[in-house]
C-alpha positions as CSV (number, residue, x, y, z in Angstrom):
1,X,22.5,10.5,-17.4
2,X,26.3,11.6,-16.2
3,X,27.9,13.7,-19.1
4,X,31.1,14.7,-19.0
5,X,32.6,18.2,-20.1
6,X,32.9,16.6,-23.6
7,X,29.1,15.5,-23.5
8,X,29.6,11.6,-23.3
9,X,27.9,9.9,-21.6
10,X,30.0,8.3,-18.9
11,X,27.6,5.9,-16.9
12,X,26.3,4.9,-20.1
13,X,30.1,4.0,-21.2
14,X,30.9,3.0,-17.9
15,X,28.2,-0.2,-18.0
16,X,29.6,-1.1,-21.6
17,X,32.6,-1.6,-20.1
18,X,32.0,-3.4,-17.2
19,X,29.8,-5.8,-19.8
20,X,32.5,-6.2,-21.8
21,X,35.2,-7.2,-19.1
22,X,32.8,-9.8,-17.6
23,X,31.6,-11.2,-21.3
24,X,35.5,-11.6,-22.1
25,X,35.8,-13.1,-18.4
26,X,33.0,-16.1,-19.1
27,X,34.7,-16.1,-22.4
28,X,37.9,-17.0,-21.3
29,X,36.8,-19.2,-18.5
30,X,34.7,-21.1,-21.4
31,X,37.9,-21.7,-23.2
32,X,39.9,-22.9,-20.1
33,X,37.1,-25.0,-19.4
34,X,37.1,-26.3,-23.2
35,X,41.1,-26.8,-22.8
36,X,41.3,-24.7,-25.1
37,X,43.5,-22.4,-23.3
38,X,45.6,-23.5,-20.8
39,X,45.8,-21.4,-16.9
40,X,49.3,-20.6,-17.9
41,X,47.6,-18.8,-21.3
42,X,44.9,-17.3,-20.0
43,X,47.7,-15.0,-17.0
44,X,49.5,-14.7,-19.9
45,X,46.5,-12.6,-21.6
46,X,45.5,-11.3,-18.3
47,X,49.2,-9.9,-17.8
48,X,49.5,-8.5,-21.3
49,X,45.8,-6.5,-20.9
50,X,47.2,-5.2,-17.0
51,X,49.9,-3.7,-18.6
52,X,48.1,-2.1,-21.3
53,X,45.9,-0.3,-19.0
54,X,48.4,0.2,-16.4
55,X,46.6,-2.1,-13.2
56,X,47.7,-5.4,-11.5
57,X,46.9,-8.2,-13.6
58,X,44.3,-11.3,-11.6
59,X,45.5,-14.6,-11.4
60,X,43.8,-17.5,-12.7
């Protein structure tokens, strides 16, 4: 286990994340593939969660 100075768990935290971002990933890939969403829609959410965490946003 890799705790932090505040006791959390990091690689523990670290794997939820990385789940997360490639559940959301199939997710949205599910919805393009529904035509649900269109390209332009999902770079649009891409762009928007970039900025929020301050990194380059991927094209679709």
């Amino acid at each position: 286990m890799d705790v932090n100075a505040d006791g959390e768990d990091t690689g523990s935290e670290r794997a939820e994340v990385h789940f997360l971002a490639a559940l959301v990933d199939e997710l949205m890939r599910k919805m393009m593939a529904a035509g649900v969403m269109t390209q332009a829609d999902l770079n649009e959410v891409e762009q928007a969660a970039a900025q929020r965490v301050g990194s380059a946003s991927r094209a679709w």
